[in-house]
N, C-alpha and C positions, 0 to 999 in steps of 0.2 A: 395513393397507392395503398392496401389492403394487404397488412403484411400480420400473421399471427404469431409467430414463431418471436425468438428474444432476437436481435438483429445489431450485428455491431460494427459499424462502418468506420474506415475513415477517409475523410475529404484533406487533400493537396492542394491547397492553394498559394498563390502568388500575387492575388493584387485584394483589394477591397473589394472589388468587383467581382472575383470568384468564391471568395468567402461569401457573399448575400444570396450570388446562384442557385450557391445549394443550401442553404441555411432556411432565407426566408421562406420559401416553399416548404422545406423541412416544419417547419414551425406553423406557418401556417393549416397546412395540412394537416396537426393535430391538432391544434385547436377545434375546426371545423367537426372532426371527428371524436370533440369530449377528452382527449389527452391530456392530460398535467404535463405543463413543459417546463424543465428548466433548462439554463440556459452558462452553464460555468466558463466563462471566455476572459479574455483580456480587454480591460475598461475602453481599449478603441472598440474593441469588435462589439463590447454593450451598446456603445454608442449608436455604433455603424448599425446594428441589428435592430437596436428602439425607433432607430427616425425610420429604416427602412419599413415597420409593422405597424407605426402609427399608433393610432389609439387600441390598437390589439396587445401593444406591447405591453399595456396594463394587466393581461393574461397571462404574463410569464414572468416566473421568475426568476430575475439576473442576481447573478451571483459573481464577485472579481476573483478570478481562477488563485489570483497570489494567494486567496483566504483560504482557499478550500483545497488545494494542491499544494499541503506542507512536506507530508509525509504521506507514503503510499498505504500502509494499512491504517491508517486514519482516514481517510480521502475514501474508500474503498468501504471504511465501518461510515462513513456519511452518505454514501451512495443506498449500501442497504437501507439504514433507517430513514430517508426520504422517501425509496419508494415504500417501505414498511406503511409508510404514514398516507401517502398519494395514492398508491397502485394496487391496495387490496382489493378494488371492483373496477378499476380501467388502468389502459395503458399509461407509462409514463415515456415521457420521450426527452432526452439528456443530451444536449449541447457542452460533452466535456474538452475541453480544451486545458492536456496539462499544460506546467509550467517548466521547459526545459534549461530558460537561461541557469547562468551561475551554480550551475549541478557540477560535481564529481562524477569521477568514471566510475566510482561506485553508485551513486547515487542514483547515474543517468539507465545504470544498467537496473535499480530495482524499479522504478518509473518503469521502465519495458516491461519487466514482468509484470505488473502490475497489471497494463494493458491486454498483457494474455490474459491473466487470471480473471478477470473483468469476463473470461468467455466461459468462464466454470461458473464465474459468483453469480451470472444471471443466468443461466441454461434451466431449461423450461418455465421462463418467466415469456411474457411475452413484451415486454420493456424494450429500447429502440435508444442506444446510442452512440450519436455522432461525433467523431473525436475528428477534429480541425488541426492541420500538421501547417504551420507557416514556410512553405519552400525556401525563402526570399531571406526568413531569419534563423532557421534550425540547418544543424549540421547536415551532411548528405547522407550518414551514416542513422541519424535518428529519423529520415523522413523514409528513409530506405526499409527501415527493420519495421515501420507501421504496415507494410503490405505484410509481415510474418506472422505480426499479434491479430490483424485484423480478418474476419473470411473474406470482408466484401471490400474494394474502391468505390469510390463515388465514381474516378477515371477509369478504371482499368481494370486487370487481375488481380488479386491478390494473390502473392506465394506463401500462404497461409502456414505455419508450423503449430503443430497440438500444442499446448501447452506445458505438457509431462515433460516433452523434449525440449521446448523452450526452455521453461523453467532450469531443466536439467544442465543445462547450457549457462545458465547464469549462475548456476552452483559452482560448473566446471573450478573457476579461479580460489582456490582453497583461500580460506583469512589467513593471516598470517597469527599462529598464537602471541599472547601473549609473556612475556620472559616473568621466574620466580620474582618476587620482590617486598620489599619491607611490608606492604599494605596487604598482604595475601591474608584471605580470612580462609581459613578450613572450617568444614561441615561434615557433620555426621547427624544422624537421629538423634534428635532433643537438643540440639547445641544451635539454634536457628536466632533466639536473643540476640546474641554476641555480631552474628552477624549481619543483623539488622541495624543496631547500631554503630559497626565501624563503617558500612554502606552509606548511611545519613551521614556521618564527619565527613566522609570519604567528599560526597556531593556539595555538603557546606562550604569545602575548602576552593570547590570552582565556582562558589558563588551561584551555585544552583538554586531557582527559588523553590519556596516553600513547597508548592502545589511539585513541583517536579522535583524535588527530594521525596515527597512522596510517593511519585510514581515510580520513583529510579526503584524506592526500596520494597515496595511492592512488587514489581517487573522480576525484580532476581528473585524476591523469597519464592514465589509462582515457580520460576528454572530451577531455586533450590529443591523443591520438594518436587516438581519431576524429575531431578538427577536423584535424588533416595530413593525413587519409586521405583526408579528404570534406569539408575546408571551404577547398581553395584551397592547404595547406601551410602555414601560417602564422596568427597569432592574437595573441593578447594576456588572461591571466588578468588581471579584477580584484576585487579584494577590497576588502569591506565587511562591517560588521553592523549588527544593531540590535537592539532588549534584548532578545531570544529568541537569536538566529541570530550566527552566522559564515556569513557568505555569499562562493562562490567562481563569479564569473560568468568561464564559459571564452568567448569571440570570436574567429570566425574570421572569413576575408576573403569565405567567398563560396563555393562549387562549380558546377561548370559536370555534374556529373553529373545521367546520367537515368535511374539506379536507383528505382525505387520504392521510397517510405516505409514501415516496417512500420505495422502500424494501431494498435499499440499497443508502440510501442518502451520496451525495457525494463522493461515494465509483469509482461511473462509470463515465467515459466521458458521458454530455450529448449531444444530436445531436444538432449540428450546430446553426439549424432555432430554437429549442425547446423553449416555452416561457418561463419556467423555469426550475431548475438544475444548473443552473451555480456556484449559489453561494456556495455552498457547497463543489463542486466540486475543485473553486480556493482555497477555503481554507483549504482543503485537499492537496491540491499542495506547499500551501504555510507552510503548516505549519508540523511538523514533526511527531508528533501522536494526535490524536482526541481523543475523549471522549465522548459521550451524555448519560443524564438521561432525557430523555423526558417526562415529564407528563403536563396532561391540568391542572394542579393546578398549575403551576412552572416546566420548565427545566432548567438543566445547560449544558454547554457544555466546555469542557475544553479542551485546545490548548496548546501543548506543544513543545518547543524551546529548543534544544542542546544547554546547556551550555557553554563557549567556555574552553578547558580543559587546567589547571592553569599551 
């Protein structure tokens, strides 16, 4: 099939047998036609997929979905840079398969956006991929809301939802702030020291390693200095967890600006030259799930850190 456009499907299956239906063909099929394929599944479906393509299978590369489906804007800065690296002169064609078990109702809900956004992050690319919904072991509720993020079925219709509105939807359920408390760090211009380092003790004390006490306190200082820039000058980190998370909820006082919101801040690679986007963007990389209640009287945004499990 000869398809140019970016293409983002997903296939419903229920046995082993409906997962290779559409797969192996999918795969095969670009190969034949010069495609870079990869292949992000669950170690059966590697399986199922390598004995089904034989010695063809040595043309694709499998990847265990657990590795690569930690965190959605992680997952999402790996998708870009593979095709950065594959798809600058051909298509690439992507067997993703998230990972839904052992998710939160938070969690399961940024995973869906995700999915949407997948339909912005590749629009005018011409890239092709295939996201596998397991009927047999995902909720009804998650195999349901894949006809909304996706245009196409492999089976059927899709009832497709934009994005803007999706997402908008997933904002709906406000965070809940964060309460004052002992470990509150206040921010103003020039006072960002201080609170870099009660951010690091802050992260030491749950045992956060190294590399992610670095990223924790990189992640805020990036929010600190968009809340000076754009929330009034002034703010207050606070911090909290709870048995998953380290949580750093940055507050500002407010903006009087009338710049327009991006539509999906932080969510997308920005380009290159662009003169801003950046910052949102690393600390969406850096950090493991995001949060914002934005309003011009005071926003917060909250940044949250995997635990390290006891």
């Amino acid at each position: 099939m000869t398809r140019t456009r970016f293409v983002h499907q997903a296939l419903r299956y229920g046995s082993d047998a409906e997962f290779l239906a559409v797969t192996a063909d999918f795969v095969t099929e670009g190969l034949d036609v010069g495609d870079a394929v990869l292949a992000v599944v669950s170690p059966h479906n590697i399986t199922l997929l390598a004995e089904a393509l034989g010695a063809r299978s040595r043309e694709v590369e499998f990847v265990d979905a657990h590795d690569w489906y930690d965190y959605p804007s992680r997952t999402l800065g790996r998708y870009h840079a593979y095709c950065d690296r594959h798809g600058t002169d051909r298509r690439v064609r992507v067997i993703g398969e998230p990972v839904w078990a052992g998710r939160s109702a938070f969690e399961t809900r940024e995973w869906m956006r995700y999915e949407s956004l997948l339909n912005v992050a590749f629009a005018g690319t011409g890239h092709w991929i295939l996201c596998p919904y397991d009927t047999h072991a995902l909720p009804t509720d998650i195999v349901r809301t894949a006809a909304r993020t996706h245009p196409e079925l492999t089976d059927g219709t899709a009832d497709f939802t934009d994005p803007t509105d999706f997402c908008a939807e997933c904002d709906a359920p406000r965070p809940v702030r964060l309460p004052a408390g002992p470990d509150d760090l206040p921010f103003a211009r020039g006072g960002s020291a201080a609170v870099r380092q009660g951010l690091a003790a802050y992260a030491r004390r749950f045992g956060l390693p190294e590399q992610r006490t670095y990223d924790l306190v990189a992640a805020v200082h990036e929010s600190v200095v968009n809340a000076l820039r754009y929330g009034g000058g002034r703010g207050v980190v606070r911090l909290g967890s709870d048995p998953e998370y380290v949580i750093c909820e940055i507050r500002d006082e407010g903006t009087h600006t009338s710049a327009p919101r991006p539509r999906f801040p932080g969510h997308l690679p920005p380009e290159r030259r662009a003169p801003g986007g950046h910052g949102m963007w690393l600390v969406r990389q850096l950090t493991d799930l995001v949060t914002e209640d934005l309003d011009p009287t005071g926003s917060a945004v909250q940044l949250y850190f995997r635990r390290p499990a006891a």
